[in-house]
matplotlib code that plots the C-alpha trace (Angstrom):
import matplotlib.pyplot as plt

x = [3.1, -0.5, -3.4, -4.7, -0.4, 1.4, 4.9, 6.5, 5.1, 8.7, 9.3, 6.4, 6.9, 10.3, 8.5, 5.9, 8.8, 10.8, 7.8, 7.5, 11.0, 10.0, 7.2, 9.0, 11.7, 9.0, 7.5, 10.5, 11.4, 8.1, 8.6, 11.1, 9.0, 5.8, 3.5, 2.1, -1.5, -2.7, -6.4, -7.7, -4.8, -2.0, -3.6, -3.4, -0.6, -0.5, 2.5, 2.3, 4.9, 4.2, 2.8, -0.7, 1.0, 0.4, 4.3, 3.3, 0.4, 1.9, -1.1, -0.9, -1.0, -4.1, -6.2, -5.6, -8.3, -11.4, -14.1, -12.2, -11.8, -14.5, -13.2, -9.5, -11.2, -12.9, -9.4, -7.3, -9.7, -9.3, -5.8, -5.4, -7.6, -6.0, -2.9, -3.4, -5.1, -2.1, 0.3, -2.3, -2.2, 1.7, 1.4, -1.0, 1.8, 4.9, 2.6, 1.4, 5.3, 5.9, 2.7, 3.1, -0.3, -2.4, -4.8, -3.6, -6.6, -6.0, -3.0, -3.2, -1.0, -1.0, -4.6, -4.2, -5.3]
y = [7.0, 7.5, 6.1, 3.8, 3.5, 0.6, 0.9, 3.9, 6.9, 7.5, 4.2, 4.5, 7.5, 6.2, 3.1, 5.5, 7.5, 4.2, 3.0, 6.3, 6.4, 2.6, 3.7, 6.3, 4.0, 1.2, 4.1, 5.5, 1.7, 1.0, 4.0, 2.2, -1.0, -1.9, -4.6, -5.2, -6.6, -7.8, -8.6, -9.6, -12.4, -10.0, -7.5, -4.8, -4.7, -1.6, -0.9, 0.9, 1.9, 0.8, 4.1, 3.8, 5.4, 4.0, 4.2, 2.2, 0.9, -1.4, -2.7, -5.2, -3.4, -6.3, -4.5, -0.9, -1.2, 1.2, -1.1, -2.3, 1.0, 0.5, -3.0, -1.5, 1.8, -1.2, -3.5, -0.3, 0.5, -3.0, -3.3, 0.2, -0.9, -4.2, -2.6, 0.1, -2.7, -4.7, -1.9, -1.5, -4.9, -4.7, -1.7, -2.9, -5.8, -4.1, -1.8, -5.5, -6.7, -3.3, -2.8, -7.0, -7.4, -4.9, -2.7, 0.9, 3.5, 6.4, 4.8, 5.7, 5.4, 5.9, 4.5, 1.5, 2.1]
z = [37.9, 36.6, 37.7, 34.6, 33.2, 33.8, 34.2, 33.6, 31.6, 30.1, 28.6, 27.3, 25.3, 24.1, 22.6, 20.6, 19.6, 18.3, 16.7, 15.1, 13.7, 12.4, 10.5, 8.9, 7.9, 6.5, 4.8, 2.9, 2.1, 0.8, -1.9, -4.2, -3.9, -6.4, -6.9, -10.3, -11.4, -14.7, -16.3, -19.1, -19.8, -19.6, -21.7, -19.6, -16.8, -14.1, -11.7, -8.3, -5.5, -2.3, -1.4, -3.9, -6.9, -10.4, -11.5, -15.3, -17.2, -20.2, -22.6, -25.2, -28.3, -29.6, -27.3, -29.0, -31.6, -31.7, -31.4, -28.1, -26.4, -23.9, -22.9, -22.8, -20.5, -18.1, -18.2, -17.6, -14.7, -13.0, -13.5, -11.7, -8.8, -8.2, -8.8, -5.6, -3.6, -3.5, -2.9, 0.4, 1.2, 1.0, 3.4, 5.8, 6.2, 6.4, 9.3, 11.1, 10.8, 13.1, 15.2, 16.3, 14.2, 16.7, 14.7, 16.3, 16.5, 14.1, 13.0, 9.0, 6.5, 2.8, 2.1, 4.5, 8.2]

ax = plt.figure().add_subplot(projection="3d")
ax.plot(x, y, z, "-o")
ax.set_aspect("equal")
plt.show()
């Protein structure tokens, strides 16, 4: 046994290595979930998978009108953020669920660490 290890060194390394195939599996689970975020009353909706990708970006077709492109550009823009935060957030809980809520030094995943 090392000086500084409790228990054994072996189980040890057999609980990173379980906790290693978990992540993997939360990860590959995570890809065929999404979150989706609307602003501006609906107007514009985005979509993302649970790994930070924008899978759909529906807007109302009120909003399509020259004179509103710059609002649409600014909705677009928040939708998309809010969008990819959540699918972070929805990371950064599946990770907690698995990690027993510990904050793991280098532990990064798809945008959330």
């Amino acid at each position: 046994m090392l000086k500084g290890f409790p228990g054994n060194i072996s189980e040890l390394l057999e609980g990173a290595q379980e906790m290693q195939k978990k992540m993997a599996e939360v990860q590959e689970e995570l890809r065929g979930r999404e979150v989706e975020a609307s602003v501006g009353g609906g107007m514009v909706t985005v979509k993302a998978t649970g790994q930070g990708l924008v899978s759909s970006v529906i807007i109302d077709p009120e909003v399509i009108k020259e004179s509103e492109k710059e609002m649409l550009q600014d909705l677009v823009k928040a939708a998309t953020n809010e969008a990819i935060r959540k699918s972070q957030a929805m990371m950064q809980e599946e990770v907690g669920k698995l990690t027993g809520g510990l904050g793991i030094p280098g532990l990064f995943l798809g945008g959330v660490q």
